[in-house]
C-alpha positions as YAML, in Angstrom:
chain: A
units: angstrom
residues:
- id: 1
  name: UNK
  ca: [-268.55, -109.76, 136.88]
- id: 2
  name: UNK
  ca: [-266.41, -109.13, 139.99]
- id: 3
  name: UNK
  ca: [-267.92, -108.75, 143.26]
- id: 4
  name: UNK
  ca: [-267.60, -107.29, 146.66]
- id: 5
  name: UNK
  ca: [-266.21, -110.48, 148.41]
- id: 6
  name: UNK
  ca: [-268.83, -111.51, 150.99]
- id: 7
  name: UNK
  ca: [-266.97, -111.30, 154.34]
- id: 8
  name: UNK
  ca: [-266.69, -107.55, 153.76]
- id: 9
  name: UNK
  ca: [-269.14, -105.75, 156.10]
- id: 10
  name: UNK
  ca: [-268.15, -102.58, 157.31]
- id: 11
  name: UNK
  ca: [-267.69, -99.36, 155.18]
- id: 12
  name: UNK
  ca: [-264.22, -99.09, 156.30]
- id: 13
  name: UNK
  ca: [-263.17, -102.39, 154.44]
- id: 14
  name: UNK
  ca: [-265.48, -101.43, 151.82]
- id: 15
  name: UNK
  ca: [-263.23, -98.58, 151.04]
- id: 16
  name: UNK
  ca: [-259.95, -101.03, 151.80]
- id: 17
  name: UNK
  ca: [-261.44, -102.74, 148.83]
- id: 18
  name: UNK
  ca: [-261.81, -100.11, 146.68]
- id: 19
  name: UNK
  ca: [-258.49, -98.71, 147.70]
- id: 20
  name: UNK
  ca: [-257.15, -101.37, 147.06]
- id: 21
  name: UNK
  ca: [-258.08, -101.70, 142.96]
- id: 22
  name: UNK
  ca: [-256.16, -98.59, 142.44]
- id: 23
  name: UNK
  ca: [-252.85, -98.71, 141.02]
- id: 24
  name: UNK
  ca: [-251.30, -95.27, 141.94]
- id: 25
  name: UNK
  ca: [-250.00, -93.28, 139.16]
- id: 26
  name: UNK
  ca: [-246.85, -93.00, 140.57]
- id: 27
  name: UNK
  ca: [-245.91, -96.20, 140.16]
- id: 28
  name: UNK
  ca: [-247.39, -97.14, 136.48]
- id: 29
  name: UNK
  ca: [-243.51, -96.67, 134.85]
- id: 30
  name: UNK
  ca: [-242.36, -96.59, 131.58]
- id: 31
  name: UNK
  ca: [-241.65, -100.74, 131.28]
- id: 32
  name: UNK
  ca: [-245.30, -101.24, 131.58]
- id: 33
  name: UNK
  ca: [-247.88, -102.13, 128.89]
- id: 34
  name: UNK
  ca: [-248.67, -99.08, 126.67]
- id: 35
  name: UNK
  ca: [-251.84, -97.34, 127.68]
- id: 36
  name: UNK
  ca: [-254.89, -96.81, 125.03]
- id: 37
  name: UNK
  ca: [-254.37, -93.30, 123.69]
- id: 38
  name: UNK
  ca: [-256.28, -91.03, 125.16]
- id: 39
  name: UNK
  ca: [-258.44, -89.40, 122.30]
- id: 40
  name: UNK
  ca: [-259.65, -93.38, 121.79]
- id: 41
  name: UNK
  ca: [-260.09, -93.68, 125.45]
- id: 42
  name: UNK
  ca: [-262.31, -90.65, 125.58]
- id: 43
  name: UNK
  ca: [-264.34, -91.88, 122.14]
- id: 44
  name: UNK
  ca: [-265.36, -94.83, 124.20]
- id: 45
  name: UNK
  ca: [-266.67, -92.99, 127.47]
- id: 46
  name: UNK
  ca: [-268.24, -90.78, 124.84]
- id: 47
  name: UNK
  ca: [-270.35, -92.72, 123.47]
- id: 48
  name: UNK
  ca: [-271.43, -94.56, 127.42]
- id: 49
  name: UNK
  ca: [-274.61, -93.06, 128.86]
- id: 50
  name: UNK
  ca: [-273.77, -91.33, 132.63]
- id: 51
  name: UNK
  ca: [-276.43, -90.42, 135.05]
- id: 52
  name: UNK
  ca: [-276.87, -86.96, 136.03]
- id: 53
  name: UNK
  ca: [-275.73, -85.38, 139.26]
- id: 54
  name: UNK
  ca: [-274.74, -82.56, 141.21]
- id: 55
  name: UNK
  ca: [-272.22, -83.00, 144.38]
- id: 56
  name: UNK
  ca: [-272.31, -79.79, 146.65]
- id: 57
  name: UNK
  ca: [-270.23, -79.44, 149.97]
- id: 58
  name: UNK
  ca: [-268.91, -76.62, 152.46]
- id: 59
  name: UNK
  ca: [-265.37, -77.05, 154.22]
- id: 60
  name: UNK
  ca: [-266.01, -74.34, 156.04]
- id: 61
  name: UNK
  ca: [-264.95, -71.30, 153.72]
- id: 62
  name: UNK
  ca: [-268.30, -71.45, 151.37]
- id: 63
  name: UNK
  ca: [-270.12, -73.51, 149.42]
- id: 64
  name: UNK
  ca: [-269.18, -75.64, 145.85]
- id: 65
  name: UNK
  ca: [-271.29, -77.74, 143.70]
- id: 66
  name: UNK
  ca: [-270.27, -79.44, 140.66]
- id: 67
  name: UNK
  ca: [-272.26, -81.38, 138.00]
- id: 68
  name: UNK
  ca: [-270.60, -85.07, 137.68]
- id: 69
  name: UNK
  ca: [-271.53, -88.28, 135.82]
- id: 70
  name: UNK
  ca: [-269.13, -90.44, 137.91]
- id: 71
  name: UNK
  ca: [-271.58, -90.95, 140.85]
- id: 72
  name: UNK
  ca: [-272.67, -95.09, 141.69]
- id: 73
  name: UNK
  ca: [-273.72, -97.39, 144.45]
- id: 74
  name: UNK
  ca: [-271.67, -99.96, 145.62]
- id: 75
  name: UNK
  ca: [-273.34, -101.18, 148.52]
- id: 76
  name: UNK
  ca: [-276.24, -101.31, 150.03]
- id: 77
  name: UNK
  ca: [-275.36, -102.61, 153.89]
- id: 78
  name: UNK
  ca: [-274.01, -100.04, 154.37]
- id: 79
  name: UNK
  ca: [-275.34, -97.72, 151.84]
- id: 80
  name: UNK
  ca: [-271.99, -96.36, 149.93]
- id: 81
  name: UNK
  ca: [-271.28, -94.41, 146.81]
- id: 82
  name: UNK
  ca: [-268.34, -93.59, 144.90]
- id: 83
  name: UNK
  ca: [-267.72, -90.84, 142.37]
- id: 84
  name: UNK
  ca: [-264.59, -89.10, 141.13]
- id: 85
  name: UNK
  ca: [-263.74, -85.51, 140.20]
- id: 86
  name: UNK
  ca: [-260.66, -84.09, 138.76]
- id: 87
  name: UNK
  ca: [-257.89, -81.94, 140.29]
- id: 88
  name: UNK
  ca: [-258.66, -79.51, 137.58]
- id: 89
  name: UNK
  ca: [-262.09, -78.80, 139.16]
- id: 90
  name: UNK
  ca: [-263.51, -75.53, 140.79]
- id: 91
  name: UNK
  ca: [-264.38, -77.60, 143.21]
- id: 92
  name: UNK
  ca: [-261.42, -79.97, 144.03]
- id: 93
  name: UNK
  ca: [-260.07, -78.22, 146.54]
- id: 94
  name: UNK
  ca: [-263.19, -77.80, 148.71]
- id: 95
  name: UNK
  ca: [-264.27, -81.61, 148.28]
- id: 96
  name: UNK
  ca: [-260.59, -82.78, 149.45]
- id: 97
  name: UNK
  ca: [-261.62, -81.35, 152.41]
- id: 98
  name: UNK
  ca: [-265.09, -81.52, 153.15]
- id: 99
  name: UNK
  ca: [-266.34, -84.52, 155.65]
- id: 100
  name: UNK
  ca: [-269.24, -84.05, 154.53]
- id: 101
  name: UNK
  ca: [-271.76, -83.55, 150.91]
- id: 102
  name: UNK
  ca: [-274.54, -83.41, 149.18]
- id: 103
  name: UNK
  ca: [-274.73, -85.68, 146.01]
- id: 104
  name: UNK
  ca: [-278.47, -84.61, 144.41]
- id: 105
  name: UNK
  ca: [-279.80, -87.02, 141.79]
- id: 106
  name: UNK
  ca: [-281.15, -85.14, 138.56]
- id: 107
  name: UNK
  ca: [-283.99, -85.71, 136.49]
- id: 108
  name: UNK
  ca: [-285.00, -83.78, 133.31]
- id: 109
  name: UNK
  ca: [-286.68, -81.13, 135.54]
- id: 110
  name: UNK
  ca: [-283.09, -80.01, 136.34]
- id: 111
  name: UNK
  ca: [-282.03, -79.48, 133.65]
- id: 112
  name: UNK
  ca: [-281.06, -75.83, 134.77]
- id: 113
  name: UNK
  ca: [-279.40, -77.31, 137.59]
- id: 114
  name: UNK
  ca: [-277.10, -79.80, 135.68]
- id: 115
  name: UNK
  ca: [-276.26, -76.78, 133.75]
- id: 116
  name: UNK
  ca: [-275.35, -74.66, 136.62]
- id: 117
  name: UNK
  ca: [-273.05, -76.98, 137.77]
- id: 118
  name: UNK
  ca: [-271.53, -77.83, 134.45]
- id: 119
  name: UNK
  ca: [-270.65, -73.64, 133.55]
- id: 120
  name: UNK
  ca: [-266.96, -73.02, 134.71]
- id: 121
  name: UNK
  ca: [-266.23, -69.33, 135.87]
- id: 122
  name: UNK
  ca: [-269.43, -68.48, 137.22]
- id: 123
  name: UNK
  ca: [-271.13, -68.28, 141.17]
- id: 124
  name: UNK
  ca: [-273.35, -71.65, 141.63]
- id: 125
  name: UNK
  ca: [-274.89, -69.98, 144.58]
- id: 126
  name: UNK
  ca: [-275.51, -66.49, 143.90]
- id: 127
  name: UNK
  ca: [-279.45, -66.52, 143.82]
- id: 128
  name: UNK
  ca: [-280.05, -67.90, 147.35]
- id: 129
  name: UNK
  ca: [-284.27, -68.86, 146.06]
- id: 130
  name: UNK
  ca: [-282.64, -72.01, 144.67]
- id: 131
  name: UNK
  ca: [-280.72, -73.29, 147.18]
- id: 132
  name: UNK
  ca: [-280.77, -73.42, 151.36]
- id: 133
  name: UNK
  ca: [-278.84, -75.31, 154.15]
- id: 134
  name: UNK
  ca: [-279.72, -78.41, 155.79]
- id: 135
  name: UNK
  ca: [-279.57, -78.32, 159.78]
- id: 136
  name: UNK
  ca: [-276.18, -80.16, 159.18]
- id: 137
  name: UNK
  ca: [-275.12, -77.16, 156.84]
- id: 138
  name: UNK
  ca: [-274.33, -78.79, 153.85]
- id: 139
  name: UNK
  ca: [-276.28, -76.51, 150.95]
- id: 140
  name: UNK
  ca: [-278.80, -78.49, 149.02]
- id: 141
  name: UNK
  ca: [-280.53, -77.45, 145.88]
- id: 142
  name: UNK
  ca: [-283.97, -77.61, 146.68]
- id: 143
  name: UNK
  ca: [-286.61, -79.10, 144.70]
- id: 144
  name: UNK
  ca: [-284.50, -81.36, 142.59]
- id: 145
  name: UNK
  ca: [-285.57, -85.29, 141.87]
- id: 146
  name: UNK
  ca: [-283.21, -86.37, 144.78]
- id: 147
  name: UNK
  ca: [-280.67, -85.95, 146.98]
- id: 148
  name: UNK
  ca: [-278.53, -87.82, 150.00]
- id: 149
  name: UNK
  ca: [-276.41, -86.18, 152.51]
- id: 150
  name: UNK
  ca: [-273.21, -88.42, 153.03]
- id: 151
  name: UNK
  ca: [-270.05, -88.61, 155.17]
- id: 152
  name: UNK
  ca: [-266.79, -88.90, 153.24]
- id: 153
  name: UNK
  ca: [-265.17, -91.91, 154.31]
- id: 154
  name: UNK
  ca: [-262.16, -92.50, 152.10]
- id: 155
  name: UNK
  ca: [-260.63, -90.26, 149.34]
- id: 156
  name: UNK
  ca: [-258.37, -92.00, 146.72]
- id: 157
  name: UNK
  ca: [-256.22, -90.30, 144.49]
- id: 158
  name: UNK
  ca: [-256.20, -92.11, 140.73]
- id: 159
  name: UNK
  ca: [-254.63, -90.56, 137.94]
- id: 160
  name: UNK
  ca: [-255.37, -86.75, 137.80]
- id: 161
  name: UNK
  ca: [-258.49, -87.51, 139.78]
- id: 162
  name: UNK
  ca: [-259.92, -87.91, 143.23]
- id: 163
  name: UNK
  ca: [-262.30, -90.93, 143.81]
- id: 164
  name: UNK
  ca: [-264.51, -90.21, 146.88]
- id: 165
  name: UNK
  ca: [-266.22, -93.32, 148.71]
- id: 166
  name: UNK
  ca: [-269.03, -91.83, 150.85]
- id: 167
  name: UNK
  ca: [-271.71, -93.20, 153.33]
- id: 168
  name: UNK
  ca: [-275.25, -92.23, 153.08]
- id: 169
  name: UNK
  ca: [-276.44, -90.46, 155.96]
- id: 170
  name: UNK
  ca: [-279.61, -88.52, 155.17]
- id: 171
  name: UNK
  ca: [-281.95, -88.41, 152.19]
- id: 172
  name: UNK
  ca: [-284.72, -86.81, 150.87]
- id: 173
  name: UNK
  ca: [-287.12, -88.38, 147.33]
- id: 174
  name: UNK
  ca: [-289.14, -85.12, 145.55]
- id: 175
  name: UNK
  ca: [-290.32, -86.56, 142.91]
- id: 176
  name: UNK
  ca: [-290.09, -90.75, 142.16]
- id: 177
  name: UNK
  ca: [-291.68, -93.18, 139.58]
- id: 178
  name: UNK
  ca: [-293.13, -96.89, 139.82]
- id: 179
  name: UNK
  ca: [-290.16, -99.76, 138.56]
- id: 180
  name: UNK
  ca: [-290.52, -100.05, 134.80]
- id: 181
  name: UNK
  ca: [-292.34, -97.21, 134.36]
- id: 182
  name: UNK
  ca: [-291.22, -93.32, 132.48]
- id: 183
  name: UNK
  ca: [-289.31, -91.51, 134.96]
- id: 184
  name: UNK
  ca: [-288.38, -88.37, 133.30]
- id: 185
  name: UNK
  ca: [-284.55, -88.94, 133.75]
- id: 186
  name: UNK
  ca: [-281.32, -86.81, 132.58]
- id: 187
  name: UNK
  ca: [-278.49, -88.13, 131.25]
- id: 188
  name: UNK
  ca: [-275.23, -87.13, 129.31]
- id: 189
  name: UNK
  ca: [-274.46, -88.66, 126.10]
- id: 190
  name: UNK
  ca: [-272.04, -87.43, 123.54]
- id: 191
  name: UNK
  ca: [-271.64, -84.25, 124.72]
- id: 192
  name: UNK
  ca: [-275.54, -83.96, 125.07]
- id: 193
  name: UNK
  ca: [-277.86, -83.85, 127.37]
- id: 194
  name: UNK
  ca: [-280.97, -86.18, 127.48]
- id: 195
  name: UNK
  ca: [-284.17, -86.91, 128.56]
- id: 196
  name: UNK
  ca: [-285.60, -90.90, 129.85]
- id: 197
  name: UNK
  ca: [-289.17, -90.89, 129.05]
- id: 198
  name: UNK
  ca: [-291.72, -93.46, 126.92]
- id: 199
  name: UNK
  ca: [-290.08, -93.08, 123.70]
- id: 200
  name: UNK
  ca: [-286.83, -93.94, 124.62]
- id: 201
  name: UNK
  ca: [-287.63, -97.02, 126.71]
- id: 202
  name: UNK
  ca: [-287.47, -100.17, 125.29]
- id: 203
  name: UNK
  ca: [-290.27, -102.43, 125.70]
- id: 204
  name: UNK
  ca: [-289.44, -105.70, 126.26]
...
């Protein structure tokens, strides 16, 4: 399994790294090997388990949230996370230009959430009882499992998406579980939402 190489310290070079992975799409030509078709590519991400969460941010000209399964760690000194969205997003536009976000981490419980930020064509923040500002003024949905306030570090365009490297800042644990133990967690799953509890762990 590849590895951040071990000289790499700062969150800049972390990102130099990850830029650095990406092949642009302008220059994958025509000579180059066939890509897998793209109704077999999304069959395989289909069937691959994604952790629930919602990414909410405010440039300046009001607030967007989106529900995305793209979000990991991928270091811990310093604390970064990537995620991508697509151009074709609500939201793109806003999270181009943000410096900073919200990424909340969902658990069953938020269900209503997930779904929220999943719905195209609809106002994410029209009833102001489930969501407020932070003193930063990011908006945050309140009472979900999790969430971290990050700075937005690097921005890499891949394909028709945007991946987003981002620098944990601020953070905030509602509700958490012992290791090993039921947690109540969401995930998407062949177009399906599910829940992590004690009959879906496997004992070992």
């Amino acid at each position: 399994m590849w590895r951040w190489p071990s000289s790499v310290r700062s969150a800049q070079e972390l990102a130099s790294c990850a830029r650095s992975l990406l092949v642009p799409a302008s220059e994958v030509t025509e000579s180059a090997t066939p890509s897998l078709p793209a109704d077999d590519f999304k069959a395989i991400f289909r069937g691959h388990p994604g952790g629930v969460s919602l990414i909410s941010a405010d440039a300046g000209d009001g607030p967007v949230a989106l529900t995305a399964t793209s979000v990991a760690s991928i270091s811990v000194d310093p604390p970064l996370l990537v995620f991508s969205i697509s151009a074709l997003s609500s939201a793109a536009k806003v999270l181009t230009r943000a410096i900073s976000l919200v990424v909340h981490s969902l658990d069953a419980h938020d269900i209503e959430v997930a779904k929220l930020g999943a719905t195209s064509g609809i106002d994410r923040f029209a009833q102001n009882q489930t969501w407020s500002r932070l003193s930063s003024g990011e908006p945050v949905f309140d009472d979900v499992r999790a969430w971290v306030r990050c700075a937005v570090i690097e921005r890499v365009q891949a394909g028709t998406s945007t991946v987003f490297v981002a620098r944990a800042l601020e953070s905030h644990i509602e509700r958490d579980s012992e290791p090993g133990q039921p947690s109540n967690g969401l995930v998407y799953h062949n177009r399906a939402w599910h829940r992590l509890d004690e009959n879906s762990q496997i004992k070992n």
